[in-house]
C-alpha atoms as one frame of an Amber mdcrd trajectory, in Angstrom:
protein
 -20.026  -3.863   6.678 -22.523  -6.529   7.726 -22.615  -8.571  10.177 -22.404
 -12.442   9.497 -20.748 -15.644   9.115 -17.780 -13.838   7.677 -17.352 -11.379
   9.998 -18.316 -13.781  13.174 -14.730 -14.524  15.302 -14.447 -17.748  17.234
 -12.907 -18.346  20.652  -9.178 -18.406  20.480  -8.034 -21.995  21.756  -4.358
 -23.004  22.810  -3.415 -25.760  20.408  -2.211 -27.919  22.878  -4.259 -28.154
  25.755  -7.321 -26.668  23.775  -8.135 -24.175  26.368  -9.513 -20.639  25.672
  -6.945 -17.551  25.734  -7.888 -14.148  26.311  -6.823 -11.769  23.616  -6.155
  -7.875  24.469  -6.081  -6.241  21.434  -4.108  -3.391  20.982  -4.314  -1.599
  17.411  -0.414  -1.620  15.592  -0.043   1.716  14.483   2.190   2.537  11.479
   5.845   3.896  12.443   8.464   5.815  11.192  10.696   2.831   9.730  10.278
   0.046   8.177  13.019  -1.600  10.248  11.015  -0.822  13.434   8.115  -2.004
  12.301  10.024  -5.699  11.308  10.588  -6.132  14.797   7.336  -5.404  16.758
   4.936  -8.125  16.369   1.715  -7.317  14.742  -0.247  -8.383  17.738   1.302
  -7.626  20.992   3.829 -11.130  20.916   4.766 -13.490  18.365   3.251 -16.345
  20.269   0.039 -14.214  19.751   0.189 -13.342  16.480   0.833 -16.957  15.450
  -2.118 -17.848  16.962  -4.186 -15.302  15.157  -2.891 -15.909  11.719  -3.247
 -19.891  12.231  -7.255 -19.489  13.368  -8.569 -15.993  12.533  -9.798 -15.603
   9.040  -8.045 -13.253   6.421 -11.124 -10.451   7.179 -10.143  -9.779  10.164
  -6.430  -9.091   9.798  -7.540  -6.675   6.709  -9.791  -5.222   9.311  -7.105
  -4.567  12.110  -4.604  -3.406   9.562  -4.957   0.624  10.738  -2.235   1.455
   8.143  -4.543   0.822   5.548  -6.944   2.318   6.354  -4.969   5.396   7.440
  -3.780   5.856   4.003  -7.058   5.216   2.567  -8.019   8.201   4.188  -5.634
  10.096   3.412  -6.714  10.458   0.068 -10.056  11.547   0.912  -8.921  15.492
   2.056 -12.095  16.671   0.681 -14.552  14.367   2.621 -17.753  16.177   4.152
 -20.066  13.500   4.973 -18.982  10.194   6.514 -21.569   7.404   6.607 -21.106
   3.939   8.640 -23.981   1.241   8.208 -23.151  -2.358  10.063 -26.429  -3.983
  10.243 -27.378  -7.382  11.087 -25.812  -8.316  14.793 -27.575 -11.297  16.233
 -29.003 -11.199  20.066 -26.661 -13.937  21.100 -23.470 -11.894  19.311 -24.055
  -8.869  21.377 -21.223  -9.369  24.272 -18.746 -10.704  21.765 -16.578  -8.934
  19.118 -16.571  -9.663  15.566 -14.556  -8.382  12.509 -17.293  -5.116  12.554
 -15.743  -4.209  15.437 -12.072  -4.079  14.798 -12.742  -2.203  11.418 -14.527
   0.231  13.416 -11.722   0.830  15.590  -9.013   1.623  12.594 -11.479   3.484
  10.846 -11.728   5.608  14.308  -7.856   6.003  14.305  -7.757   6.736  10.232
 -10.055  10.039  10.401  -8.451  11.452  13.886  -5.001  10.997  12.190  -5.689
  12.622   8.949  -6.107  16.061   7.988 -10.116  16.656   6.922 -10.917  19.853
   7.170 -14.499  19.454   5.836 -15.637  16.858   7.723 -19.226  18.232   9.401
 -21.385  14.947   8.813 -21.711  12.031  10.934 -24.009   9.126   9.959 -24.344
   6.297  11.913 -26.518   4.100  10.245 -28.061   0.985  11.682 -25.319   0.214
  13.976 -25.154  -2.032  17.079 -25.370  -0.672  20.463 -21.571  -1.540  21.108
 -20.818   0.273  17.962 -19.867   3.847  20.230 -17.678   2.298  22.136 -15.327
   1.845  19.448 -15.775   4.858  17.608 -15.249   6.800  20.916 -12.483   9.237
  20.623 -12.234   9.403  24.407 -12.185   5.762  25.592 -11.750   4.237  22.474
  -8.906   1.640  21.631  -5.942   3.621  20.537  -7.327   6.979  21.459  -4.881
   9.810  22.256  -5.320  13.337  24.231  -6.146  14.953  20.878  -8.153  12.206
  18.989 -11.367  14.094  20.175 -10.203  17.260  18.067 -11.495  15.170  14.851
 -14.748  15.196  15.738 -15.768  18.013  17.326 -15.722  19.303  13.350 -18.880
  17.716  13.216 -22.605  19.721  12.636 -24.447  17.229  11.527 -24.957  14.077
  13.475 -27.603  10.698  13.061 -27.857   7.362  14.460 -29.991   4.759  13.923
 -29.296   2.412  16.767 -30.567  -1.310  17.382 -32.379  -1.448  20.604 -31.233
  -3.932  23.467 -34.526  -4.583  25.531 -33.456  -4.388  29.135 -35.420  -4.987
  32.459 -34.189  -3.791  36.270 -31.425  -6.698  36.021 -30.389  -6.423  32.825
 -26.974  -4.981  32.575 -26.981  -1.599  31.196 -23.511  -0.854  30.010 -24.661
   0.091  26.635 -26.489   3.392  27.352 -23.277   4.274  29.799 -21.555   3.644
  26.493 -24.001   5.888  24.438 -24.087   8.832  26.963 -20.071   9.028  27.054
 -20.376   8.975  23.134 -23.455  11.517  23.102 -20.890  13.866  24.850 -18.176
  14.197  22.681 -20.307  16.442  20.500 -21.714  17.919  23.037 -19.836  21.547
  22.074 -20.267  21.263  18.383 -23.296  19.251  16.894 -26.135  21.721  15.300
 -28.444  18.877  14.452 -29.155  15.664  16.038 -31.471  13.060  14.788 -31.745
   9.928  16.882 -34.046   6.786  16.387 -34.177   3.470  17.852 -34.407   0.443
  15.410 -36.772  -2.182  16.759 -38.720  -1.664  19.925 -38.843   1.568  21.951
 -35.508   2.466  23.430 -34.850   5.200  26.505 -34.106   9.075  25.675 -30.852
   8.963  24.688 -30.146  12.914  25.778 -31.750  11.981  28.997 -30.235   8.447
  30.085 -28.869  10.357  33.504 -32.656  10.221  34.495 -33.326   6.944  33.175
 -34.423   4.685  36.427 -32.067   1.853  35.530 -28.977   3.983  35.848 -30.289
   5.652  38.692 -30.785   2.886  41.151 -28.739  -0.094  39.439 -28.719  -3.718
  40.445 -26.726  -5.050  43.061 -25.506  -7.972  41.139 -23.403  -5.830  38.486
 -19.800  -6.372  38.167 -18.406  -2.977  40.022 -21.630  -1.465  42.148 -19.234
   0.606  43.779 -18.730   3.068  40.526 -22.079   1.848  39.440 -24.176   4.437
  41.871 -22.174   7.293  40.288 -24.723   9.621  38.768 -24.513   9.993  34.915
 -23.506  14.379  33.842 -26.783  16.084  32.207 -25.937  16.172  28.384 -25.889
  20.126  27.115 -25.423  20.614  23.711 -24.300  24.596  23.600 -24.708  24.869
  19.861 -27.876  22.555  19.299 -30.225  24.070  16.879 -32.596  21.044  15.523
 -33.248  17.993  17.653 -35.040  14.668  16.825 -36.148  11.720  18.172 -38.038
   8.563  16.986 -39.129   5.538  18.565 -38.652   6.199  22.144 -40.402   5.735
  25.600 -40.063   8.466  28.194 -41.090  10.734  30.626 -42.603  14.324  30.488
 -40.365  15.772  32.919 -37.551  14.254  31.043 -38.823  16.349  27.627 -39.146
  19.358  29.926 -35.831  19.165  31.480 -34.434  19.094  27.809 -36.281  21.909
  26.454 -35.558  24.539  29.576 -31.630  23.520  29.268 -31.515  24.265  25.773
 -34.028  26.920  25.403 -31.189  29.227  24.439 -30.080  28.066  21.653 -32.927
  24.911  19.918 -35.208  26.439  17.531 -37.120  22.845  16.250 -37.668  19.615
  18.290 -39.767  16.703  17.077 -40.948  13.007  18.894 -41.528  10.643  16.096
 -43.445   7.580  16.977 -42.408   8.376  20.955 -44.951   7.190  23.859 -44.782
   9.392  27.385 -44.561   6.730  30.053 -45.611   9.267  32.947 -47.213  12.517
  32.861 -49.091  14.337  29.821 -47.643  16.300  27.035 -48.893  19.377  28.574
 -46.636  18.611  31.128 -43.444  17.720  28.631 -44.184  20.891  26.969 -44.937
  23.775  29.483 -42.025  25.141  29.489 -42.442  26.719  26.079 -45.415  28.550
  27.578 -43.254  30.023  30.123 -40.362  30.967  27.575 -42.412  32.713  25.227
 -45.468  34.294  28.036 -48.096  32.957  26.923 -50.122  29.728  25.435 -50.296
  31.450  21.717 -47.956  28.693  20.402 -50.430  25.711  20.931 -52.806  27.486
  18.623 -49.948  27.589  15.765 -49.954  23.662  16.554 -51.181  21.589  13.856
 -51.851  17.697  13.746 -51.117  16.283   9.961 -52.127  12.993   9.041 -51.954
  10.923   5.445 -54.931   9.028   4.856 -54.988   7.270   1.631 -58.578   6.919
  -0.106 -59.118   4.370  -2.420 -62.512   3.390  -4.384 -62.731   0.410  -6.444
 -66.163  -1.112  -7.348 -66.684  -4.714  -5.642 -68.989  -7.375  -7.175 -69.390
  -6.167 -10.064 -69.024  -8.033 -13.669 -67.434  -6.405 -17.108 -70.959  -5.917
 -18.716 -72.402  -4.102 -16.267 -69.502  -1.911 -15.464 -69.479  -1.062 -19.507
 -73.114   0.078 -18.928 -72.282   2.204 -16.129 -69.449   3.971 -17.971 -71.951
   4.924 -20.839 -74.097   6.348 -18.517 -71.397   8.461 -17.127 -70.037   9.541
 -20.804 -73.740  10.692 -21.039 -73.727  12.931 -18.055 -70.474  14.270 -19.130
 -71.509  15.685 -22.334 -74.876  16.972 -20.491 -72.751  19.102 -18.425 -70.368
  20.090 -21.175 -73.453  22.454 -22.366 -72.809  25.207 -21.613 -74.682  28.424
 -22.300 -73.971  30.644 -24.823 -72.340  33.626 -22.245 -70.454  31.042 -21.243
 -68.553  29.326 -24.175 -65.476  30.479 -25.403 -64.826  31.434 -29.547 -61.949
  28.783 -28.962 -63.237  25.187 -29.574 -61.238  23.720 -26.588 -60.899  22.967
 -23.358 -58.255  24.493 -22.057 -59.931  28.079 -23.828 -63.196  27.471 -22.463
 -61.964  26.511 -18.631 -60.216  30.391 -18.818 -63.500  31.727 -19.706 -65.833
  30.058 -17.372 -63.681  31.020 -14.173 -63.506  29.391 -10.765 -67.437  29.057
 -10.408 -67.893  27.366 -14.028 -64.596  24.876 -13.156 -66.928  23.833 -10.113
 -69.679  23.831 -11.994 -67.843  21.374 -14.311 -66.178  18.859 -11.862 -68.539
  18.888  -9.021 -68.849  19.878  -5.210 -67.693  18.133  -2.611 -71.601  17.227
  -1.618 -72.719  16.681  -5.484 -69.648  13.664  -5.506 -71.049  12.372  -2.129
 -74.325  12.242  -3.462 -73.141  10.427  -7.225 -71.450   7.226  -4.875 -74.620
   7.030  -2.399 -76.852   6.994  -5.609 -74.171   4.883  -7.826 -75.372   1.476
  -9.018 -72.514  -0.522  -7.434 -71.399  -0.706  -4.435 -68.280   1.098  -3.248
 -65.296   0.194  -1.374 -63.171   2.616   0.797
């Protein structure tokens, strides 16, 4: 569900005196009868909900409507993987809730209240940073003492999360938000995989060290619960680990890997910068788990570098010419000697005959194809 026009929710105005009214939303949640349910209004009052249906397109009451979506799940007992992609949030929609938003809150409710037993996938797929607040089983709207049970079936966890640039007064309620989420799988996930979408963003297993949470502004909204220290994410179970576009510090990467040097077997930094210390540093504390420095010389560096030749300058008459001279080579080295050729007239027979040294022979060294371009009549482009 993308974000856009559609999904985007104006300010709710009083009809009479035109001035804004704040809406707390509480999700309706099906009951037992349909007579109860005739006599609660939809959205907290009937004042209220008379508003909403008058100015709120048609979206977003199919979005809020948890019933729905509650038995929509329920039909889905066999459901392993889940997948949730809401792309496309503008900067200047960040702080305000949209249509996303509320259909991420009744899907929430629809897989905590349903029975799916092989649920172990999570995939959180170019979401917005408010996104985890709420899907959080915890804090989320609607959540109950048991809504965390849901989810801590779940092995397999990815998010690809936009990045909200932030600077030392920037408010940084979103990676409070992400931490508290982080932690409700904190006793069950296997596999994490983690990347920022857009520029660099913190490490999101290490946001208690990050320096804006540790000494916040003054200017924030409640500094008195604002200088409360962030818990150390452990993931007991955590086997593979992943992260990709992020900016942090080698004592951060060493912190992680001594508190999970129990049970992590693979870790990788994709497209991550170190903004203090070296990776020597980050990664020591392998060579004091395992006694020695013998895994550095296991460690390789692997790179893709596409070659491509093309002739440049050159015209169709000329490049004819060259190919005949080529041809002509080709059938000089196709003579073979006698000890050499096969009683089969064909390639394929005579390649089994002539062996590995006769196949280079045939196709060249390394050094004789260096030597061909530097001697070639055109000029080559790489």
């Amino acid at each position: 569900m993308a974000h856009g026009p559609d999904t985007f929710l104006p300010p709710l105005l009083d009809c009479v005196t035109g001035e804004e009214i704040t809406f707390v939303y509480e999700p309706c949640l099906p009951t037992q009868t349909s007579a109860a349910r005739l006599g609660v209004p939809t959205y907290g009052s009937w004042e209220m909900t008379d508003l909403l249906v008058k100015q709120y397109p048609p979206l977003f009451h199919a979005a809020a409507n948890v019933a729905s979506f509650i038995k929509a799940f329920s039909t889905l007992s066999n459901l392993e993987h889940l997948k949730i992609s809401c792309p496309g949030q503008e900067r200047a929609h960040r702080y305000r809730r949209s249509t996303v938003d509320y259909a991420l809150i009744s899907l929430r409710i629809a897989v905590e209240r349903n029975s799916l037993p092989d649920l172990d996938t999570l995939s959180l797929l170019s979401v917005h940073p408010g996104a985890v607040h709420y899907l959080n089983p915890v804090m989320g709207f609607g959540a109950l003492p048991n809504s965390a049970r849901r989810w801590r079936q779940i092995r397999k966890l990815a998010i690809h999360m936009d990045t909200i640039p932030y600077s030392n007064n920037d408010p940084t309620d979103h990676l409070k938000l992400l931490h508290s989420y982080l932690q409700t799988f904190s006793c069950s996930v296997r596999r994490l995989v983690f990347r920022w979408n857009g520029p660099k963003g913190p490490f999101p297993l290490s946001l208690g060290s990050e320096p804006c949470l540790i000494n916040p502004s003054p200017h924030l909204a409640c500094p008195r619960r604002c200088h409360l220290a962030l818990r150390p994410l452990k993931f007991a179970r955590l086997r593979f680990m992943e992260v990709e576009n992020a900016l942090l510090d080698a004592s951060q990467v060493s912190s992680f890997i001594t508190t999970h040097r129990r049970s992590i077997t693979e870790f990788n930094f994709e497209d991550s910068n170190l903004r203090s210390g070296t990776w020597d540093e980050a990664l020591a504390p392998l060579t004091r788990i395992s006694g020695s420095e013998k895994w550095k010389a296991r460690s390789e560096e692997v790179m893709d570098v596409p070659l491509v030749l093309s002739p440049v300058g050159l015209e169709e008459g000329q490049m004819a010419k060259v190919l005949l001279e080529q041809e002509g080579q080709m059938e000089k080295m196709m003579r073979v000697p006698g000890h050499l050729r096969s009683p089969v007239p064909s390639v394929g027979g005579w390649g089994k005959v002539m062996g590995a040294r006769g196949r280079g022979l045939f196709w060249g060294t390394e050094e004789h194809m260096r030597k061909f371009l530097r001697s070639s009549v055109f000029t080559w482009r790489i």
